[in-house]
DSSP file (Angstrom, degrees, kcal/mol; ACC not computed):
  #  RESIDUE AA STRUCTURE BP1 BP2  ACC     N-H-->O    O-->H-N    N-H-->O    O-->H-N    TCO  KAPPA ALPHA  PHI   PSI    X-CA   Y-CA   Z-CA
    1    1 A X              0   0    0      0, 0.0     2,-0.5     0, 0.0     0, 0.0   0.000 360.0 360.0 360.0 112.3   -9.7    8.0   -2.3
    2    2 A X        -     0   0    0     13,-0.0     2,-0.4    14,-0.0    12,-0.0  -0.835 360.0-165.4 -82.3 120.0  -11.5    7.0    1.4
    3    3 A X        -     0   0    0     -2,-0.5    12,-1.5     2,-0.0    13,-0.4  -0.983   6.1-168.6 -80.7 122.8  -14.8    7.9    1.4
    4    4 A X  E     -A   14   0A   0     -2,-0.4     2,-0.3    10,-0.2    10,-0.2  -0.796   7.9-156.4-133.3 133.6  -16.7    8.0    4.6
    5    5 A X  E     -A   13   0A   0      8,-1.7     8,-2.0    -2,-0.3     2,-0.4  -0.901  19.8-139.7-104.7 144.6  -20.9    8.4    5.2
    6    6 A X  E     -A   12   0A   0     -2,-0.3     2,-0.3     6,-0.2     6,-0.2  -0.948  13.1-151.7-104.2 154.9  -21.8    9.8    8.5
    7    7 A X  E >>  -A   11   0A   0      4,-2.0     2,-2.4    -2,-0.4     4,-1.4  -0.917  22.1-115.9-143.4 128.5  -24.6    8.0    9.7
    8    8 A X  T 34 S+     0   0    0     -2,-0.3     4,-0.1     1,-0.3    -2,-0.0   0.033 109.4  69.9 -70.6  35.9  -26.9   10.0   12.1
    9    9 A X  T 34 S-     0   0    0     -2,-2.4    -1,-0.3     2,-0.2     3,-0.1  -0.225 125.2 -94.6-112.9   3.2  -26.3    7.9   15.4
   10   10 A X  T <4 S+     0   0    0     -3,-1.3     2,-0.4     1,-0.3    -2,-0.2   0.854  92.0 127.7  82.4  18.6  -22.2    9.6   15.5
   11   11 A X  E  <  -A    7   0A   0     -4,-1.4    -4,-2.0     2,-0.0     2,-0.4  -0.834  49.1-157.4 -97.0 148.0  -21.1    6.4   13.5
   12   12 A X  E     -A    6   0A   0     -2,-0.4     2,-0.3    -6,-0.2    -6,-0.2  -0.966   5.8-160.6-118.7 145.8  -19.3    6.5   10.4
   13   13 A X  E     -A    5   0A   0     -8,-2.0    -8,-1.7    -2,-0.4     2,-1.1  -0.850  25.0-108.4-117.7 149.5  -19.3    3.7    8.1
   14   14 A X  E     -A    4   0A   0     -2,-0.3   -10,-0.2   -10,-0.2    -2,-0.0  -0.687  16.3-152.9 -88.5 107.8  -16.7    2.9    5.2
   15   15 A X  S    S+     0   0    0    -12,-1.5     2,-0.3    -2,-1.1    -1,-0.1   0.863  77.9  68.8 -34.1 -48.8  -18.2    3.5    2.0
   16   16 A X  S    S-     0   0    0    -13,-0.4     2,-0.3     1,-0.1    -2,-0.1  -0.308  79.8-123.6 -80.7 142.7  -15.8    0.9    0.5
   17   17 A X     >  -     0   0    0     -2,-0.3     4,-2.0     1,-0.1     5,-0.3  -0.444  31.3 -90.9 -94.3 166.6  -15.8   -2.8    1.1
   18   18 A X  H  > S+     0   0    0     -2,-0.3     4,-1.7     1,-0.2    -1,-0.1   0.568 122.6  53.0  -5.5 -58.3  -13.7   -5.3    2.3
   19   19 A X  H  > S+     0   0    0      2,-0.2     4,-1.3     1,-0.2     5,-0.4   0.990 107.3  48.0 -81.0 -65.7  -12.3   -6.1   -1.2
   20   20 A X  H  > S+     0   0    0      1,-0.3     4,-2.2     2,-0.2    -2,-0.2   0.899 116.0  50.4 -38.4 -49.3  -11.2   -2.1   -2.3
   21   21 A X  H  X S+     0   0    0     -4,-2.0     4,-2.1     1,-0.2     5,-0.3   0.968 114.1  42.7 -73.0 -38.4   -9.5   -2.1    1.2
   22   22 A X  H  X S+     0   0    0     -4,-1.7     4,-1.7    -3,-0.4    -2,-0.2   0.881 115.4  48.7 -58.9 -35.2   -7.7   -5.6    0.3
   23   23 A X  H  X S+     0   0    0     -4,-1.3     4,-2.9    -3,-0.2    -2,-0.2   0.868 112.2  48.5 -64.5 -54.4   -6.9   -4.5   -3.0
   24   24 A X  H  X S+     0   0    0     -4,-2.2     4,-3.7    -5,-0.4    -2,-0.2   0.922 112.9  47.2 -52.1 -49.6   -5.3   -1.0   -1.7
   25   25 A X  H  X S+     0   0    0     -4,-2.1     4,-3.2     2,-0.2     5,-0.3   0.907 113.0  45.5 -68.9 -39.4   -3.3   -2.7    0.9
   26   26 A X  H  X S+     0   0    0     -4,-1.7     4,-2.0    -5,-0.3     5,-0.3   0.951 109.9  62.0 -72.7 -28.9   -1.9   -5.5   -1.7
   27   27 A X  H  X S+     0   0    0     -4,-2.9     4,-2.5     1,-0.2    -2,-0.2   0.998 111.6  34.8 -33.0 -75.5   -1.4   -2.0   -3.9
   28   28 A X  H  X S+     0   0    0     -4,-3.7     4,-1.8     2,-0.2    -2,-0.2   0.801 112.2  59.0 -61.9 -26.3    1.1   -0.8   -1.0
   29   29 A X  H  X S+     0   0    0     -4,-3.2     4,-2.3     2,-0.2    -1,-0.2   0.970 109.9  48.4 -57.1 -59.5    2.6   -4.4   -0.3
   30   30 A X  H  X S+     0   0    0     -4,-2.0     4,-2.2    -5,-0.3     5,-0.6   0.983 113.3  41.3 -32.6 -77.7    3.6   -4.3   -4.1
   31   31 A X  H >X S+     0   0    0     -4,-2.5     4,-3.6    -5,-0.3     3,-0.7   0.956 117.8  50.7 -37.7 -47.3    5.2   -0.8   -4.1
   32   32 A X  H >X S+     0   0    0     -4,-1.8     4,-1.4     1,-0.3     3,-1.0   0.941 113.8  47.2 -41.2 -72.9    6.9   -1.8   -0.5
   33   33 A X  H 3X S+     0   0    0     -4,-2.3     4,-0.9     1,-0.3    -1,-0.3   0.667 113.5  43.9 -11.8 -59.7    8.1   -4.9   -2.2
   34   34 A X  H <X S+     0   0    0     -4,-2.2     4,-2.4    -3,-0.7     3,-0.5   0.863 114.8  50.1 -71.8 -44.2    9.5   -3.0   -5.7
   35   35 A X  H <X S+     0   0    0     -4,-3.6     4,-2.2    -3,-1.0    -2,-0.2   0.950 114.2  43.0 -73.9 -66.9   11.3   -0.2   -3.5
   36   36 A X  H  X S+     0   0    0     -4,-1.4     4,-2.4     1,-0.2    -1,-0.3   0.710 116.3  51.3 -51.5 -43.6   13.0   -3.3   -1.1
   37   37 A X  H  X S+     0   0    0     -4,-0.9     4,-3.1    -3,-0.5    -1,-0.2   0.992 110.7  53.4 -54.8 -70.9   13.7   -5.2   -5.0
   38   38 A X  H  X S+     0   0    0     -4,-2.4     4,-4.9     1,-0.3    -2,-0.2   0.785 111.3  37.8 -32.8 -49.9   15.3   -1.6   -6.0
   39   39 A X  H  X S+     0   0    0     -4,-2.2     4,-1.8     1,-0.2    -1,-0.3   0.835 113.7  55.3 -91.6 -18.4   17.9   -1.1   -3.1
   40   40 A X  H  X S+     0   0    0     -4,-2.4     4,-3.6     2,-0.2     5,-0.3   0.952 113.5  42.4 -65.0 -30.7   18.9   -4.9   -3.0
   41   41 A X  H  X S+     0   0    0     -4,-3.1     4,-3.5     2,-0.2     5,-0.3   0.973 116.5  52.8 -69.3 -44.9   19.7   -4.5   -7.0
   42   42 A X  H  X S+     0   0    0     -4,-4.9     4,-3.5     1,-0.2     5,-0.3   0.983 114.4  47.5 -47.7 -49.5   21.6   -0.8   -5.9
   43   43 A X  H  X S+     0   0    0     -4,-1.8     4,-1.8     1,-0.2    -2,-0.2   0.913 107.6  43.5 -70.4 -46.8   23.3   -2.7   -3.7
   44   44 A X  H  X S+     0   0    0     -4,-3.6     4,-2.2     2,-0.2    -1,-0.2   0.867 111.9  57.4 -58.0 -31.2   24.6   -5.7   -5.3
   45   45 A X  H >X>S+     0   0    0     -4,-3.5     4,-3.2    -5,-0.3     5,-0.9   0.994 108.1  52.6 -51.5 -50.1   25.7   -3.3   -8.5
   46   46 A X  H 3X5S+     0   0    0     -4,-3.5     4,-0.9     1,-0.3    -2,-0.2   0.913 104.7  50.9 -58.7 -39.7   27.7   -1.5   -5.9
   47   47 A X  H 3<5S+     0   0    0     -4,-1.8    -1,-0.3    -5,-0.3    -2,-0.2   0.760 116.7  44.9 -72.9 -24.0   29.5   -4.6   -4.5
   48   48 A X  H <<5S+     0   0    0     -4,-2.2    -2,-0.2    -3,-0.9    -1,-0.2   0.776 113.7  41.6-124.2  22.5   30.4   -5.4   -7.9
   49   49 A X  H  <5       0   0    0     -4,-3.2    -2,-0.2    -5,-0.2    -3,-0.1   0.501 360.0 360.0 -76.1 -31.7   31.6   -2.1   -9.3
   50   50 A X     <<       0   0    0     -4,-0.9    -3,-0.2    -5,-0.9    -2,-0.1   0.607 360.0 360.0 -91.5 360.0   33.4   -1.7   -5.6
């Protein structure tokens, strides 16, 4: 969830720090990672049922 304060000078600051944005992004490296895992394994079953 991004939360955002607006901050009366027209700036917006990110409620969350550094680490929750480092943590989210190694979240999505992971998934990327698994997905990329998935279609190399589809693909070698297929080369050796084909």
């Amino acid at each position: 969830m991004d939360a955002d304060i607006d901050v009366g000078d027209d700036y917006i600051d990110d409620a969350r720090g550094p680490i929750a944005e480092l943590q989210e992004a190694m979240a999505l490296a992971w998934r990327v990672l698994v997905v990329w895992g998935v279609v190399l394994a589809l693909f070698v079953l297929a080369g050796r049922i084909g």
